[in-house]
VOMARMAR-876659 format. One record per residue (C-alpha): residue number from 1; residue in one letter; y negated, x, z negated. Coordinates in Angstrom, 1 decimal. Layout:
<pts>
PT  resi  resn      yy      xx      zz
PT   NUM     a       Y       X       Z
...
</pts>
This chain:
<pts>
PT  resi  resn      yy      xx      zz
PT     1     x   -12.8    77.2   -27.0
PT     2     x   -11.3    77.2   -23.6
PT     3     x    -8.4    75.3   -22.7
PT     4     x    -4.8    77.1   -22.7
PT     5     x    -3.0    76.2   -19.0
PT     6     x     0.2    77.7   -18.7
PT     7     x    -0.1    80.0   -21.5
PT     8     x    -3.9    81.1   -19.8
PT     9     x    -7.1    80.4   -20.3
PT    10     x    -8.9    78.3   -17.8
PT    11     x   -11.2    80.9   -17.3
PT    12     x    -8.8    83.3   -16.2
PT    13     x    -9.4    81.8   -12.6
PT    14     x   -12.7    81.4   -12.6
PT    15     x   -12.4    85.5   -10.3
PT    16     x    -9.8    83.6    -8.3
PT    17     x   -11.5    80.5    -7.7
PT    18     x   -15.0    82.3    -6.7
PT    19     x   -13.0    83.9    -4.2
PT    20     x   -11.9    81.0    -2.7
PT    21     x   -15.4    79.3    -3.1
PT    22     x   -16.8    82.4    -1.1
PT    23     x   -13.8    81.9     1.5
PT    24     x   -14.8    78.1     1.9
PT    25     x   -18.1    79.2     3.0
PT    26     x   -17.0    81.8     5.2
PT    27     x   -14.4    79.3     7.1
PT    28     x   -17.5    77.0     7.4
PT    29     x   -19.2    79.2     9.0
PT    30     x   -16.4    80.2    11.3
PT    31     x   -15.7    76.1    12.4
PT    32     x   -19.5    76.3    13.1
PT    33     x   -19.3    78.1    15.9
PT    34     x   -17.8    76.8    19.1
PT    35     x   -16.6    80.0    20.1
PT    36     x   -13.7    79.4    17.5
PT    37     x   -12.3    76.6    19.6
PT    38     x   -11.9    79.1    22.7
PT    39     x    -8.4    80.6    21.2
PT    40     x    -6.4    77.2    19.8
PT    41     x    -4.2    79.0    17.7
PT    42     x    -6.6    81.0    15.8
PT    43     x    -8.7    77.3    15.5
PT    44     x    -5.6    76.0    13.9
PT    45     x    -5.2    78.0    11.9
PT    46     x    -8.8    78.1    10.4
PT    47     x    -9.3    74.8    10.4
PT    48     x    -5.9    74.7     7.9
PT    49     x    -6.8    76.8     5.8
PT    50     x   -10.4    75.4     5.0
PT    51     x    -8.4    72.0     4.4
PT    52     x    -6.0    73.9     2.0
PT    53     x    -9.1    75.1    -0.1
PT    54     x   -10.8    72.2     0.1
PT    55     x    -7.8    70.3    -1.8
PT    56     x    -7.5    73.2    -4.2
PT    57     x   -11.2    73.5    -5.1
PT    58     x   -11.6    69.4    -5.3
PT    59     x    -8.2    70.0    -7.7
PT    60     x   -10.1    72.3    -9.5
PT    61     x   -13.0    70.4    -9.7
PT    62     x   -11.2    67.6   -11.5
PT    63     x    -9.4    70.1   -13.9
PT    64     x   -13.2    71.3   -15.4
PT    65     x   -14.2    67.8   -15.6
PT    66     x   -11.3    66.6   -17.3
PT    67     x   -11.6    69.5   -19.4
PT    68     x   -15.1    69.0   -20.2
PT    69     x   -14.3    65.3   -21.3
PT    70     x   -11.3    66.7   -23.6
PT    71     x   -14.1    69.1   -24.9
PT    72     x   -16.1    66.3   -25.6
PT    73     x   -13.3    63.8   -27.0
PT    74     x   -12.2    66.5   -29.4
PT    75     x   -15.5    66.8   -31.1
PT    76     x   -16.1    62.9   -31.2
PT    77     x   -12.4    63.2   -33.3
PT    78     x   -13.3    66.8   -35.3
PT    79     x   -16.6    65.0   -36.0
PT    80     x   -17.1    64.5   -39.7
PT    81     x   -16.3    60.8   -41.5
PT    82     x   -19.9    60.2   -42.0
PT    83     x   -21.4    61.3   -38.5
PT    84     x   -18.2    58.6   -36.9
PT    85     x   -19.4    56.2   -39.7
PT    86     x   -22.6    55.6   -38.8
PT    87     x   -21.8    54.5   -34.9
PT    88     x   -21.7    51.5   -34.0
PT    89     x   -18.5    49.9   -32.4
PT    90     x   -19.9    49.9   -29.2
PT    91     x   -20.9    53.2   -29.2
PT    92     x   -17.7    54.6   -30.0
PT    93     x   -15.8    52.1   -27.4
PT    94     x   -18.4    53.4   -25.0
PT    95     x   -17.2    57.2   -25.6
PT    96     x   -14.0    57.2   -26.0
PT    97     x   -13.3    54.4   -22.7
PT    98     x   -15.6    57.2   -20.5
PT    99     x   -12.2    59.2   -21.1
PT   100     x    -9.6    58.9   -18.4
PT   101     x    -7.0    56.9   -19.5
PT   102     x    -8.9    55.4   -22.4
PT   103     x    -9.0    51.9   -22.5
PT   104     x   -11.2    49.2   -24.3
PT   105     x    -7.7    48.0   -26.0
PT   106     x    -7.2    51.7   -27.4
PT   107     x   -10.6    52.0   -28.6
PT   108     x   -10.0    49.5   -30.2
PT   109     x    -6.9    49.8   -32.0
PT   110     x    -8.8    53.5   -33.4
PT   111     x   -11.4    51.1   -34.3
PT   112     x    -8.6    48.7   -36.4
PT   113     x    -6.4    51.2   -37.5
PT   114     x    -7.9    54.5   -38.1
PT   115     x   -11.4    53.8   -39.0
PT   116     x   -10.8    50.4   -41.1
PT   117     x   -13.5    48.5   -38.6
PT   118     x   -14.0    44.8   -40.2
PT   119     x   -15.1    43.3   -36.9
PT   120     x   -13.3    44.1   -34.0
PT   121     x   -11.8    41.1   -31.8
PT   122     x    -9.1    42.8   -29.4
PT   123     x    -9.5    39.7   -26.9
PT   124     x    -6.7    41.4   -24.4
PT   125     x    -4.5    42.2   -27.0
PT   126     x    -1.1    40.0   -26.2
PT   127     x    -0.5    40.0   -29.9
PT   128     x    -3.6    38.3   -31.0
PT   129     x    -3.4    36.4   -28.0
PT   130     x     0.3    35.0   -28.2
PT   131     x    -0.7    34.1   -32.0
PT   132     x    -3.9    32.0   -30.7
PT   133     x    -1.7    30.4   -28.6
PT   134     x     1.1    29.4   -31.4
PT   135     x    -1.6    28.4   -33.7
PT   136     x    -4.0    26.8   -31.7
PT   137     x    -2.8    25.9   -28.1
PT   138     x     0.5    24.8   -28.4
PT   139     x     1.8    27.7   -26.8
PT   140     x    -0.9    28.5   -23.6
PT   141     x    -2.4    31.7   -23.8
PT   142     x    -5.8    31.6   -24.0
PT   143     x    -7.9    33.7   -21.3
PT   144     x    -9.6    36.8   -22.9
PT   145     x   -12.6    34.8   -22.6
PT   146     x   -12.0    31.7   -24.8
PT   147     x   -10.4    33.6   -26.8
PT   148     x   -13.9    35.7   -26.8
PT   149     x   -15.6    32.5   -27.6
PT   150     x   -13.1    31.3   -30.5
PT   151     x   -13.5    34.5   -32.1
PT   152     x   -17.3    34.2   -32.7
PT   153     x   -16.2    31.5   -35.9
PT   154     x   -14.5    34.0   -37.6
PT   155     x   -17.3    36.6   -37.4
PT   156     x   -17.8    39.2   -39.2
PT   157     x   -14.0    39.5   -40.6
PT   158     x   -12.7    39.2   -36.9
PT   159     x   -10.2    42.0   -37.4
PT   160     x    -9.0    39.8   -40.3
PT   161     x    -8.2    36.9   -38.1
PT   162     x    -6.9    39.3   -35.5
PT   163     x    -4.1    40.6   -38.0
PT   164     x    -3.4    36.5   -39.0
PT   165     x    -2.8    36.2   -35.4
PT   166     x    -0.6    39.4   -35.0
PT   167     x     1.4    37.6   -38.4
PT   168     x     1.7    34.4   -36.3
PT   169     x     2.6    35.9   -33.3
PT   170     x     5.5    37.5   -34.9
PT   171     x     7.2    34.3   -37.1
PT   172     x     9.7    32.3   -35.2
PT   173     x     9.0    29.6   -32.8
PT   174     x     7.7    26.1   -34.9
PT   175     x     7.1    28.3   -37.8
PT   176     x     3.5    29.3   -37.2
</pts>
């Protein structure tokens, strides 16, 4: 299903955007020739418009992709429970961080939250990571990486300890 822009499809340009391809070529062909460079005005103006299609058809080059990755991300989320089940947590951190905008923390939160994931050990999370630091280091965060290494102990319930550490994170200073 293509995606709606404005109230029109995507595809709806693809005529106007052919055009333009066909145009690129053409100027191309005009800046080619030295001949062009004889009347300074007309060499301005060529040499303009090629950079004005240029930006549109790179713009329009990152409007496919980025469709083609929402295409993508909304059948990873239509996907059924069982299909989504059977990945791996890395797998699905792998997918859904290729997505602009998608970070490792977001994937996994999903991870956490949505699909009930028993080992997942947010190490950037500053929730998890201000909790370490009231249980365990007397207030000094801990660097993703300790924190990476701490975690193995409390394998394979670390989402467990990460929602201690949230709780922690949360009570009053000297409370913890």
């Amino acid at each position: 299903m293509p995606s709606k822009v404005f109230g029109a499809t995507l595809m709806d340009f693809d005529p106007l955007i052919q055009r333009k391809r066909e145009r690129f070529e053409q100027l191309e062909c005009e800046i080619a020739d030295p001949k062009l460079f004889d009347n300074r005005k007309r060499a301005g103006e060529t040499m303009r418009e090629h950079a004005n299609i240029k930006t549109v058809l790179a713009k329009w080059d990152e409007l496919e992709n980025a469709r083609k990755q929402l295409d993508d991300n909304r059948e990873l989320a239509t996907s059924r429970d069982v299909e989504i089940a059977a990945m791996a947590d890395d797998e699905i951190i792998d997918r859904l961080t290729a997505v602009r905008g998608v970070g490792r923390w977001t994937a996994e939160m999903l991870l956490i939250f949505r699909l009930g994931r028993p080992d997942v050990w947010p190490v950037t999370d500053y929730g998890v990571r201000k909790g370490y630091a009231r249980v365990f280091s007397r207030g000094r965060l801990p660097s993703p990486k300790l924190l990476d290494q701490r975690g193995e102990q409390w394998r394979p319930y670390r989402t467990a300890a990460a929602w201690y550490l949230w709780r922690a994170a949360e009570t009053p200073a000297g409370r913890a």
